[in-house]
N, C-alpha and C positions, 0 to 999 in steps of 0.2 A: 230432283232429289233422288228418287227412284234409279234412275240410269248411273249416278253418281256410287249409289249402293250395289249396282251392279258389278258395275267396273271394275269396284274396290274388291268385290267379292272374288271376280274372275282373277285379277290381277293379283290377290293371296291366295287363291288355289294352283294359281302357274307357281308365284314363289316359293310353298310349300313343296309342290310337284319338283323343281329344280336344287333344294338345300336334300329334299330324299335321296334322289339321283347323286346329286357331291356325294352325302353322307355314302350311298352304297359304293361308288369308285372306291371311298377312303379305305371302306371295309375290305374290299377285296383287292386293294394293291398294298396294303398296309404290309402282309407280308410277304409279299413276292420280293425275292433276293437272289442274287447269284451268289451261287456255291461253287462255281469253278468257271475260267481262272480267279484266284484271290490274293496271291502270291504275286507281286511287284518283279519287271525285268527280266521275266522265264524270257528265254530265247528260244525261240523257234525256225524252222524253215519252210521258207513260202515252199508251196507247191504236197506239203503235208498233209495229212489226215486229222481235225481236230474235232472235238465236240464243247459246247457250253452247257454247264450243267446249273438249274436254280431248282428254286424251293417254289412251290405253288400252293401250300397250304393254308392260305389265306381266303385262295378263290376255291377251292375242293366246295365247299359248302355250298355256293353258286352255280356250281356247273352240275351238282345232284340238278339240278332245277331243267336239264334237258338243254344247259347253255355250249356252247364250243368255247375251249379255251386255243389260241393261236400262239407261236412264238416267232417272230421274227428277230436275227442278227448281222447287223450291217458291218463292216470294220471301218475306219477311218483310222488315219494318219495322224498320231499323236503331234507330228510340227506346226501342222495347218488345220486340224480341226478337220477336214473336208472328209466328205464319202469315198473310200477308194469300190466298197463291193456290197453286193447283197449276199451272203452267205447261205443264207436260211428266211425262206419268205413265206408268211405264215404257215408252218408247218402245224402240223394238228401236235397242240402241248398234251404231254401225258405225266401218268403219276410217279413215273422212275425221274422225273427232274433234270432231263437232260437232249438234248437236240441229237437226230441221224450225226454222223461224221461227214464231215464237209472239208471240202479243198482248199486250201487259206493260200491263195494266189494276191504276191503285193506284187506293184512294181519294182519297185526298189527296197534292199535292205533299210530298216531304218526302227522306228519303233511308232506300235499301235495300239486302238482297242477297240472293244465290240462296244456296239450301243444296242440292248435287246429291249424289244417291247412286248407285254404280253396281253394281249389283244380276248375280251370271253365278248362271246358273238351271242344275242340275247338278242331279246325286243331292246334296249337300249344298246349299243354295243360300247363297251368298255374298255378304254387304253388304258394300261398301265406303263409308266417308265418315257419311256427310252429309260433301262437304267445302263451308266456307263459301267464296264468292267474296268480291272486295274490295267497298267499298262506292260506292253510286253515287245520283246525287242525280234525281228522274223529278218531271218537273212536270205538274199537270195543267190543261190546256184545254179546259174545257166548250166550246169554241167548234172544236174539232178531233173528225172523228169517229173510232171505230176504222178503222184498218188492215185489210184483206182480207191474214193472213197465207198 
């Protein structure tokens, strides 16, 4: 009976221990948003200079705590869903809300969008997202070189 009250006891100290942990994710990705692009169909050109801009005032409270927040932004192919690149691979997030300028290299003209996740590095480390951006149409110009981001 003893061991049976043990068990019990451990096995609601983990469950308690992991609904805390949800509850803080929720807190701190609740308001993490992208604030740029948010505008439908911008056309761009591969081989340009761009940046993703969001909101991190959700997590500011958390990272007081001595936490790291990360941003990472992949692009994928609006046809097929698939990865075309890694843009931006956990770059250290700050409070201006917005990524370095990066090279936006597609293969092909066609239309895309970012998938960014914002990562705070803690004793627990916390993903937020993938959140996906709106979609945007990038043409490409063999005849334009890249960009010096």
């Amino acid at each position: 009976m003893q061991i049976s009250k043990v068990v019990a006891s451990v096995l609601l100290g983990f469950s308690v221990g992991i609904l805390a942990q949800q509850q803080q994710q929720q807190d701190i990705c609740a308001g993490f948003r992208i604030t740029s692009p948010t505008m439908e169909r911008l056309r761009w050109t591969s081989g340009q200079c761009y940046q993703v801009s969001y909101d991190l005032a959700s997590a500011l409270p958390f990272l007081k705590d001595g936490n790291n927040a990360n941003i990472s932004v992949d692009v994928y192919n609006a046809e097929t869903n698939l990865k075309v690149s890694s843009v931006v691979v956990r770059e250290s997030a700050n409070t201006f809300g917005g990524t370095k300028a990066f090279n936006l290299q597609v293969p092909v003209s066609g239309a895309y969008y970012y998938m960014v996740t914002l990562t705070i590095q803690g004793d627990n480390d916390v993903h937020c997202g993938p959140k996906r951006t709106v979609t945007f149409e990038v043409d490409v110009n063999p005849n334009s070189p890249p960009a010096q981001c």
